[in-house]
TORPA-4810 file (N, C-alpha, C, O; in nm, 3 decimals):
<nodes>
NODE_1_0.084_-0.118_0.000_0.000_0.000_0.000_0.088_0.125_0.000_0.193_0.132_0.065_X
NODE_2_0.043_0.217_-0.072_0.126_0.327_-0.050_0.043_0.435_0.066_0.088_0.545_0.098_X
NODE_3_-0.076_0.381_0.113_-0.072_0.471_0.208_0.005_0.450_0.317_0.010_0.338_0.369_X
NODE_4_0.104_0.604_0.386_0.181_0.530_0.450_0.130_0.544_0.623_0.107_0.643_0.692_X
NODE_5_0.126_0.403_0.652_0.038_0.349_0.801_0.116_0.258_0.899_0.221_0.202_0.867_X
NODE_6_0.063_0.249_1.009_0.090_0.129_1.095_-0.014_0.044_1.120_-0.130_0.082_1.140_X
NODE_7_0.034_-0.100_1.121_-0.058_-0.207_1.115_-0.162_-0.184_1.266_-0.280_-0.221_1.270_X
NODE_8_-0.111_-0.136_1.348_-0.177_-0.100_1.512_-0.150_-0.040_1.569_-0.036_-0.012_1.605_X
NODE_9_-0.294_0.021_1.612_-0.237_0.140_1.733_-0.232_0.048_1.881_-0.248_-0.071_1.907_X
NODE_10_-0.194_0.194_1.979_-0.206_0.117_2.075_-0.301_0.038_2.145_-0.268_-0.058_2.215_X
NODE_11_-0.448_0.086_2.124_-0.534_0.012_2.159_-0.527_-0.132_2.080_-0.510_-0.233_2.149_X
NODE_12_-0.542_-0.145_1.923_-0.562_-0.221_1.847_-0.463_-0.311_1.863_-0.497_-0.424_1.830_X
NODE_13_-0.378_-0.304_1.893_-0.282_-0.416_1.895_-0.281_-0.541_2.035_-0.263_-0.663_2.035_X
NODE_14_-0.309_-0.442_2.140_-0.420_-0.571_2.269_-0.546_-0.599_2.234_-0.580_-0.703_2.289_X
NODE_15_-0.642_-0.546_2.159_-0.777_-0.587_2.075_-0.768_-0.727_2.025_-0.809_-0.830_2.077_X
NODE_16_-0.662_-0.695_1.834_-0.642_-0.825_1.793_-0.509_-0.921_1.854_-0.494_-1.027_1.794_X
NODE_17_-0.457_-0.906_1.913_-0.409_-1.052_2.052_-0.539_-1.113_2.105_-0.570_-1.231_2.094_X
NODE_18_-0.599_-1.033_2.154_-0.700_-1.103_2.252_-0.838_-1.189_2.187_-0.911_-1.270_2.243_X
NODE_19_-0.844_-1.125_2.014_-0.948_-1.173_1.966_-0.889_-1.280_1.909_-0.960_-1.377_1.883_X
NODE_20_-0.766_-1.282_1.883_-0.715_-1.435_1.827_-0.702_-1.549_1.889_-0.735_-1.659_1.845_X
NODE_21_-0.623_-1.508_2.059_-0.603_-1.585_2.174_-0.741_-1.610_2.216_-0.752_-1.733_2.225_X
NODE_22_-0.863_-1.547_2.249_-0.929_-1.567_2.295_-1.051_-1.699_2.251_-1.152_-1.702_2.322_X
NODE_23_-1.042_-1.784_2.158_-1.125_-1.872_2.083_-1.011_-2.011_2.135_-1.037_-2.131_2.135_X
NODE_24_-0.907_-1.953_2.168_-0.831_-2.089_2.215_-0.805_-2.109_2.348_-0.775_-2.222_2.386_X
NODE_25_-0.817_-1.973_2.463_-0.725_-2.016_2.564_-0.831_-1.970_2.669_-0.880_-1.861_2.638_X
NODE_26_-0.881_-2.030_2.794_-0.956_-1.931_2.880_-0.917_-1.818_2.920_-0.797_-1.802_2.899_X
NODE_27_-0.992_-1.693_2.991_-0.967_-1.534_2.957_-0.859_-1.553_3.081_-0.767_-1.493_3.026_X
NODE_28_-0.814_-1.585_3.185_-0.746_-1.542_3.269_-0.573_-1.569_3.222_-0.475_-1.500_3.250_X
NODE_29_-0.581_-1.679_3.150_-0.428_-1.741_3.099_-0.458_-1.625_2.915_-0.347_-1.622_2.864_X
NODE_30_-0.511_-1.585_2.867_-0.523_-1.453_2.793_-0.448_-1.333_2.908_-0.339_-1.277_2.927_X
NODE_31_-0.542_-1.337_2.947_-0.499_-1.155_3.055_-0.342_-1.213_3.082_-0.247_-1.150_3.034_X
NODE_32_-0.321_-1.321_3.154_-0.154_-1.307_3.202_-0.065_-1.291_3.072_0.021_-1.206_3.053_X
NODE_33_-0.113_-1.410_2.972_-0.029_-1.359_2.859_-0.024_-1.223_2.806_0.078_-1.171_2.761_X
NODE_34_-0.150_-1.163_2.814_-0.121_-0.997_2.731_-0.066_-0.906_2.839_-0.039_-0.789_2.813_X
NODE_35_-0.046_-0.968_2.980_0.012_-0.847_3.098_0.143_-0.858_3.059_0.212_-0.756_3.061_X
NODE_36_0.209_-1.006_3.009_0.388_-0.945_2.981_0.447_-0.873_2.853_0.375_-0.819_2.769_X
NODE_37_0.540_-0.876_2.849_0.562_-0.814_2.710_0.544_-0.892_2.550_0.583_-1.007_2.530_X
NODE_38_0.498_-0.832_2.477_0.416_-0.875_2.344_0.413_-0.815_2.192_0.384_-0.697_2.173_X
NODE_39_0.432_-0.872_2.123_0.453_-0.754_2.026_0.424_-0.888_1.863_0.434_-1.010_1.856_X
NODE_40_0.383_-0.767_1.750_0.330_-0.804_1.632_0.454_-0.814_1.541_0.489_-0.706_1.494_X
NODE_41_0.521_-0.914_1.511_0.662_-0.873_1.357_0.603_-0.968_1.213_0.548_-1.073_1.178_X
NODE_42_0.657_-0.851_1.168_0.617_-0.870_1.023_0.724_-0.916_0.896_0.789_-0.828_0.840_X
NODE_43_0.734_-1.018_0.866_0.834_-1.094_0.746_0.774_-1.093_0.614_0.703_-1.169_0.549_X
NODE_44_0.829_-0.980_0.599_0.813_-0.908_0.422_0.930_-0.957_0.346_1.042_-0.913_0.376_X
NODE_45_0.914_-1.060_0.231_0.956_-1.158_0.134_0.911_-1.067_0.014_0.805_-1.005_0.019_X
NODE_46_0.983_-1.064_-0.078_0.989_-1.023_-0.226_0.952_-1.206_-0.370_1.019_-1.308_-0.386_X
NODE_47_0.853_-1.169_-0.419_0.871_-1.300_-0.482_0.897_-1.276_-0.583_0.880_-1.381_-0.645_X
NODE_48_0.940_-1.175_-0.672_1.063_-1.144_-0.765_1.137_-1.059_-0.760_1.158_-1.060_-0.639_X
NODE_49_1.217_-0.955_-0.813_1.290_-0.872_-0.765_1.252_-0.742_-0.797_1.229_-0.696_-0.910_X
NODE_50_1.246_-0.675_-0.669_1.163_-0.525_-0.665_1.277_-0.427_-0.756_1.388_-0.399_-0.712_X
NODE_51_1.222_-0.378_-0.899_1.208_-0.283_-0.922_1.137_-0.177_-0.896_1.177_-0.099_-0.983_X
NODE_52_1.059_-0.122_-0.835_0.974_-0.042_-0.786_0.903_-0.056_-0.740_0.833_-0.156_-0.749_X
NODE_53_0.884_0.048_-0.657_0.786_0.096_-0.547_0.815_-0.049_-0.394_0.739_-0.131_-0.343_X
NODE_54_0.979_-0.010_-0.369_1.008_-0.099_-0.227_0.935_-0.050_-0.129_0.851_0.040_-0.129_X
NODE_55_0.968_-0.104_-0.064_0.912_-0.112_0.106_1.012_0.024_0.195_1.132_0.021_0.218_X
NODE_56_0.931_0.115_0.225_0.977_0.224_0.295_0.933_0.227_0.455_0.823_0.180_0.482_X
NODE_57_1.014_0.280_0.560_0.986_0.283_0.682_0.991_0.407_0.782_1.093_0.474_0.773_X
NODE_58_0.945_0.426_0.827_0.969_0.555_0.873_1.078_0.545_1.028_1.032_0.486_1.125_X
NODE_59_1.203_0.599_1.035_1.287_0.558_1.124_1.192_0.609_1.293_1.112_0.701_1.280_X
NODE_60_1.201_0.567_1.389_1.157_0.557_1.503_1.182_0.669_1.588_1.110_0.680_1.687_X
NODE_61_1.274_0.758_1.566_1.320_0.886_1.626_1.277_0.999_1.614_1.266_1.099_1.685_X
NODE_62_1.229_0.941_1.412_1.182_1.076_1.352_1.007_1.092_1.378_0.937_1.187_1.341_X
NODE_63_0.973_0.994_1.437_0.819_1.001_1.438_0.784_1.070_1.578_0.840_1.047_1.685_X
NODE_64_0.688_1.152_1.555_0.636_1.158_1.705_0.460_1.113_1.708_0.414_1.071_1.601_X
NODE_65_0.378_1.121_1.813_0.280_1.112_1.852_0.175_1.156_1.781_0.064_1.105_1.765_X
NODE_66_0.225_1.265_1.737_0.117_1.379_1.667_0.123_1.310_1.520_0.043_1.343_1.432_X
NODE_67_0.203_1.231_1.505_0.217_1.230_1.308_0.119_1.107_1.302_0.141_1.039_1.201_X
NODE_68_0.027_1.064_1.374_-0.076_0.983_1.334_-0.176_0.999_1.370_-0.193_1.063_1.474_X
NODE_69_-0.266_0.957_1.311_-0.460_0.968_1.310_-0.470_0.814_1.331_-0.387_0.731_1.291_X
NODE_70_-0.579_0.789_1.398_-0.616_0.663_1.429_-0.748_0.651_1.295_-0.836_0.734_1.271_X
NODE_71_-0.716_0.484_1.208_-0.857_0.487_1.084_-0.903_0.366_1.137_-0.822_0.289_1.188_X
NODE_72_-1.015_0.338_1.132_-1.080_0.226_1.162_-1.124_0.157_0.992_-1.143_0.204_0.880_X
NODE_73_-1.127_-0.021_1.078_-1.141_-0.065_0.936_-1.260_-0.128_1.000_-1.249_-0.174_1.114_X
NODE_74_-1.390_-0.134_0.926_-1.488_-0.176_0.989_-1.513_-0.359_0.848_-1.558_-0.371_0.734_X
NODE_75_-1.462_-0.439_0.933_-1.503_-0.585_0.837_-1.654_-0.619_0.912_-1.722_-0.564_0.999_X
NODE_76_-1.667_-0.760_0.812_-1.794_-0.852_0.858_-1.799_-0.885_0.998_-1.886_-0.849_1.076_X
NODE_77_-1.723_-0.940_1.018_-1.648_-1.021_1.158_-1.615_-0.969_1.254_-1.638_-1.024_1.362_X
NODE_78_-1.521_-0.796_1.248_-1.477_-0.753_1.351_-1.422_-0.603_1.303_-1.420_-0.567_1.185_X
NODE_79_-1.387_-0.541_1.390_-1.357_-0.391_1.337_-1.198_-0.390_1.391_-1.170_-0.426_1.505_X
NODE_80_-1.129_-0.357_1.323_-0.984_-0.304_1.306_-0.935_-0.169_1.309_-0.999_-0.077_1.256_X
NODE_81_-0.800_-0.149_1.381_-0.828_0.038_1.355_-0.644_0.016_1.346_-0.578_-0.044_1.432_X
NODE_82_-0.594_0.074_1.233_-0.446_0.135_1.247_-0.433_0.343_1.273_-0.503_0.438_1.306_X
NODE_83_-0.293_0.312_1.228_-0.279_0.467_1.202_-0.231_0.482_1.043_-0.175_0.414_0.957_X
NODE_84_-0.291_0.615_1.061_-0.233_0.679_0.880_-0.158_0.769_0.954_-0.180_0.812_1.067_X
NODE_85_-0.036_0.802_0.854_0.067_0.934_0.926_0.025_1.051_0.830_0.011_1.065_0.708_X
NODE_86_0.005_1.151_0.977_0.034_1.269_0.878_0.169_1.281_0.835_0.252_1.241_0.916_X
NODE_87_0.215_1.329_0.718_0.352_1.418_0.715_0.410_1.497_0.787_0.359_1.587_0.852_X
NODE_88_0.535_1.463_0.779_0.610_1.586_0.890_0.760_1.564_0.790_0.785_1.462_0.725_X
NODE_89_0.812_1.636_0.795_0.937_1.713_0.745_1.031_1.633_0.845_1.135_1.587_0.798_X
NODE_90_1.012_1.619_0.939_1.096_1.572_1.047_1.123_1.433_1.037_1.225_1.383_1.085_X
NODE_91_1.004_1.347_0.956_1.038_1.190_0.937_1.178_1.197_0.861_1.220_1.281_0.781_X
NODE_92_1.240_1.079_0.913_1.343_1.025_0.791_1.325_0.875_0.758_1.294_0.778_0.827_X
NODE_93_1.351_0.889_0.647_1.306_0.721_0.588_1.402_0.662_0.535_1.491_0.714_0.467_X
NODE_94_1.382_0.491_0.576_1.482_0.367_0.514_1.379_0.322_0.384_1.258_0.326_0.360_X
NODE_95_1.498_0.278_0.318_1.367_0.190_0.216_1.480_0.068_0.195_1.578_0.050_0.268_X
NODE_96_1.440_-0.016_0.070_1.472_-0.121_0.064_1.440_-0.134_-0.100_1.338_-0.184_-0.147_X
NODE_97_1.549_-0.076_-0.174_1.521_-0.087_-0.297_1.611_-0.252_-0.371_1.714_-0.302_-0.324_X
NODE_98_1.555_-0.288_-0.455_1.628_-0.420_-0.494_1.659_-0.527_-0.483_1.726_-0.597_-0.559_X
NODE_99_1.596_-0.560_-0.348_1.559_-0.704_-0.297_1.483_-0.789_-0.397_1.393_-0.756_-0.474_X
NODE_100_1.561_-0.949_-0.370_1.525_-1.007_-0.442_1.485_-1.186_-0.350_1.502_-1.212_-0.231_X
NODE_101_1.456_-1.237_-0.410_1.416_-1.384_-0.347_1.474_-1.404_-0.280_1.581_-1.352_-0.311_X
NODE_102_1.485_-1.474_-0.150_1.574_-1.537_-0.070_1.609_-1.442_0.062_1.651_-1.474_0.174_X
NODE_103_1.577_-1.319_0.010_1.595_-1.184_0.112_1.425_-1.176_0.155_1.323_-1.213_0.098_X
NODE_104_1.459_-1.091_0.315_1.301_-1.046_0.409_1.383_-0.953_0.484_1.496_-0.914_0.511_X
NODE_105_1.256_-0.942_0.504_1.228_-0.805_0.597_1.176_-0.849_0.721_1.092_-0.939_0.713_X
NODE_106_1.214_-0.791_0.875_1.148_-0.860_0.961_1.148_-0.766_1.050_1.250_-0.754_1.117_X
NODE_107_1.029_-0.672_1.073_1.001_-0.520_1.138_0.897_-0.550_1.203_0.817_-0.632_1.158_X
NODE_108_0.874_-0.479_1.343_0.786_-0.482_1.441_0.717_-0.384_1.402_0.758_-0.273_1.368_X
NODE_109_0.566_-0.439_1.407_0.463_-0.340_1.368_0.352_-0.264_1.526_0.270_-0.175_1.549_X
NODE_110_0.456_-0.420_1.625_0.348_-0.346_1.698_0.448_-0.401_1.858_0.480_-0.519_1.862_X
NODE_111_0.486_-0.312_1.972_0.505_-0.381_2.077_0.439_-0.322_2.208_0.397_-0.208_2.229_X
NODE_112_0.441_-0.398_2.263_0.333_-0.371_2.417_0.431_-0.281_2.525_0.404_-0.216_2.626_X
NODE_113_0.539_-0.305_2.462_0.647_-0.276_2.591_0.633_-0.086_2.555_0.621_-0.043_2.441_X
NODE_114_0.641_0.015_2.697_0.618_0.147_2.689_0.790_0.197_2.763_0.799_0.314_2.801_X
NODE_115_0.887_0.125_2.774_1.006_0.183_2.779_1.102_0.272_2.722_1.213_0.305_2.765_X
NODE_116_1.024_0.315_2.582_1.129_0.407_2.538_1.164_0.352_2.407_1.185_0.427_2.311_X
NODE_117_1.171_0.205_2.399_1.205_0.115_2.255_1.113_0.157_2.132_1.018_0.235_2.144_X
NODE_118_1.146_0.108_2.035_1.015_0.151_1.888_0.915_0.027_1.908_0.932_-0.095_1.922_X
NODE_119_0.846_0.079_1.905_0.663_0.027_1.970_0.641_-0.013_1.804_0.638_-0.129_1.762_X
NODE_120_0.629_0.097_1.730_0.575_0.035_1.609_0.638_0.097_1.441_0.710_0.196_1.437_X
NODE_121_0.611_0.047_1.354_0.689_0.051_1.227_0.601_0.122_1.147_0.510_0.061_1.092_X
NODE_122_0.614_0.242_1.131_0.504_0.287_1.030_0.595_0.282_0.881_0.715_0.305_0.872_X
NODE_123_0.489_0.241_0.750_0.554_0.251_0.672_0.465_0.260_0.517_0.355_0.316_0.519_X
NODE_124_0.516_0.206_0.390_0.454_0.213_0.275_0.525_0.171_0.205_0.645_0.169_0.235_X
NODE_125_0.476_0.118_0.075_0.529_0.122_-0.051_0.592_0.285_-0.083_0.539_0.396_-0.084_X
NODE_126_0.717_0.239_-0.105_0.826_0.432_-0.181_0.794_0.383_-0.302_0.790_0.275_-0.360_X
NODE_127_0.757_0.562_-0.331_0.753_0.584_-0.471_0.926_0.610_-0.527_0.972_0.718_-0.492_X
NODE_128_1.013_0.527_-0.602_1.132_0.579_-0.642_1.095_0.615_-0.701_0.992_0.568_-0.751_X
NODE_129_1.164_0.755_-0.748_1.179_0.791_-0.868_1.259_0.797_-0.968_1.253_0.883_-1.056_X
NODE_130_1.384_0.654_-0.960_1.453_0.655_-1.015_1.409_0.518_-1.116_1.467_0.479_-1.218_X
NODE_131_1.299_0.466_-1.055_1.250_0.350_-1.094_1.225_0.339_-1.199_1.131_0.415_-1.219_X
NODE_132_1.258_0.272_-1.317_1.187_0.301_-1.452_1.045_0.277_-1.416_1.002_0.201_-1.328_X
NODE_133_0.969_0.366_-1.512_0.814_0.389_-1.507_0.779_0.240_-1.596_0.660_0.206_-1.601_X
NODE_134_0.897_0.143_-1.672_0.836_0.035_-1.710_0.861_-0.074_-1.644_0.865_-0.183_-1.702_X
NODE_135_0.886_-0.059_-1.488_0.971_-0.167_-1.423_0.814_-0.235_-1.372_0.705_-0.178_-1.359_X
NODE_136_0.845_-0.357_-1.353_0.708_-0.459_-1.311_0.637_-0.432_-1.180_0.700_-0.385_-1.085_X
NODE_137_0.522_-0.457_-1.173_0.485_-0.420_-1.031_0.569_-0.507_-0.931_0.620_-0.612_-0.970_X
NODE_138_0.582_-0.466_-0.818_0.630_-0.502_-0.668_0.563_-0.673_-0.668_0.463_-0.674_-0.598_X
NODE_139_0.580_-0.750_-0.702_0.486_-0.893_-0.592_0.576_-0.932_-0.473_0.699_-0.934_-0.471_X
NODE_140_0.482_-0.966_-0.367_0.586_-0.962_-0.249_0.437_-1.034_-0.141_0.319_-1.009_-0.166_X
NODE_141_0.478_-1.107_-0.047_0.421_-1.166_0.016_0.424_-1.140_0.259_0.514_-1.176_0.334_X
NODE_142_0.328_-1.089_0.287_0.366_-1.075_0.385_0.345_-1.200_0.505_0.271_-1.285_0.456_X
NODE_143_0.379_-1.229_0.615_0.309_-1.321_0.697_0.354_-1.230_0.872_0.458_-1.174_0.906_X
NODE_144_0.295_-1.240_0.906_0.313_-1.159_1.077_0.256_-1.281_1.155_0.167_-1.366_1.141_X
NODE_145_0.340_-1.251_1.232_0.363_-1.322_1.394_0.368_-1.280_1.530_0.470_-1.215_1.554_X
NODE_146_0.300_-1.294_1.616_0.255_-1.265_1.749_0.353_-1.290_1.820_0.360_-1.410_1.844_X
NODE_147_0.456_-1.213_1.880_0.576_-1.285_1.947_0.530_-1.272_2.115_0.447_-1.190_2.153_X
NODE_148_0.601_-1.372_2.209_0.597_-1.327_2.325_0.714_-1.342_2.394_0.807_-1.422_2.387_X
NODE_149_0.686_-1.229_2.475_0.901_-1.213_2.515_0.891_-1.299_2.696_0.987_-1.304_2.772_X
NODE_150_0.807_-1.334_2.714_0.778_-1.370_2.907_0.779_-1.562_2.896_0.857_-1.627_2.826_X
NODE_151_0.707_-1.601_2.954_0.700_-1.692_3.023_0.582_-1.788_2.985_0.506_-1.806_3.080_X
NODE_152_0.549_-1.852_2.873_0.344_-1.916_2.881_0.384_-2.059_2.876_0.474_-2.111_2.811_X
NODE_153_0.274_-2.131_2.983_0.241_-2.230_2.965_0.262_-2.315_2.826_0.210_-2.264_2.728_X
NODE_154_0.342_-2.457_2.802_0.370_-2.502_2.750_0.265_-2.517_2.613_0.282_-2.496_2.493_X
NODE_155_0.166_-2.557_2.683_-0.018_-2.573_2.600_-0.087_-2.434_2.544_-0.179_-2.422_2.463_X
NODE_156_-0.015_-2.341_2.609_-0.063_-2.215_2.576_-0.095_-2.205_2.414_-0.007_-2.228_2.331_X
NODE_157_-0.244_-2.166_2.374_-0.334_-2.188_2.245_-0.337_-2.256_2.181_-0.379_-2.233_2.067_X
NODE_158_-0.275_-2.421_2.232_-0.240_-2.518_2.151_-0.332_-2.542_1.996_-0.286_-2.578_1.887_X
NODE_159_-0.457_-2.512_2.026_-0.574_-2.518_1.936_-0.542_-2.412_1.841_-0.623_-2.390_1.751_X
NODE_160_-0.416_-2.331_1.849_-0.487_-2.207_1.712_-0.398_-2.250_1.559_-0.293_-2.305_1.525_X
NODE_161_-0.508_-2.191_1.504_-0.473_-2.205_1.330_-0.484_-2.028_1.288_-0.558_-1.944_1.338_X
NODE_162_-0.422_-2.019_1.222_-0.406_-1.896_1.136_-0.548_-1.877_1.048_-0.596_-1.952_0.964_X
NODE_163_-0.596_-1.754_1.097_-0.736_-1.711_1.072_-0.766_-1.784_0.918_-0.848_-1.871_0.888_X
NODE_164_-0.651_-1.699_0.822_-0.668_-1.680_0.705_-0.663_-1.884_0.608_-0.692_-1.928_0.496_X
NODE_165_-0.603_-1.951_0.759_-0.640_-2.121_0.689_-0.745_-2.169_0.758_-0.728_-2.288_0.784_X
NODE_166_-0.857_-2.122_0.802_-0.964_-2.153_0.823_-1.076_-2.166_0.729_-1.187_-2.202_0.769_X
</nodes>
């Protein structure tokens, strides 16, 4: 997408944990798991080689508070909300031009922890402009993972399947 966003805000990111965990695990072994530290990473794979429009990020220093709006995504099933960034002059951005098979990307979109660390990855498809205007579209494949940095029960959600293989 080139709008450039984060996959979760802070609310949204204990929302969908709890709506995923919650169909597998009873709510109290939920609550302990979402009380330690927790966080969303994302493994962005290229499945041919990006001529245009890579994967851009916005560095973690340059963002502040104010450079996002909270959007809600309203589905069948459940309602979702990220952020869109406003612009600021003050962002500075990485990108990732020229990746090819065999190479990923592996950026936190979302963490629970409020110490000071980068909580979350805002980002987009970059427009290069060095890109030839006849270079192929981007195909590229994402998959995200729920990490947990504490302590869970061995059995912890033993039952879950990935929404999207249901």
């Amino acid at each position: 997408s080139d709008l450039v966003h984060g996959d979760y805000t802070v609310r949204s990111g204990y929302s969908r944990a709890r709506s995923l965990l919650a169909p597998h695990e009873e709510e109290g072994r939920v609550n302990n798991a979402l009380d330690q530290r927790f966080a969303f990473v994302n493994v962005w794979v290229p499945l041919k080689e990006v001529q245009r429009d890579p994967l851009g990020m916005i560095e973690w220093g340059s963002q502040r508070p104010r450079d996002v709006v909270n959007l809600k995504f309203i589905y069948t099933h459940r309602v979702g909300e990220i952020y869109r960034v406003v612009p600021s002059e003050q962002h500075r951005w990485a990108y990732f031009p020229g990746m090819v098979p065999g190479e990923c990307l592996v950026f936190k979109v979302f963490d629970s922890a409020t110490d000071g660390r980068a909580r979350f990855s805002l980002h987009a498809a970059f427009k290069d402009p060095s890109a030839s205007p006849s270079a192929p579209c981007r195909e590229s494949i994402e998959l995200r993972c729920m990490v947990f940095f504490g302590e869970l029960p061995s059995d912890f959600a033993s039952s879950f399947v990935a929404p999207h293989l249901l």
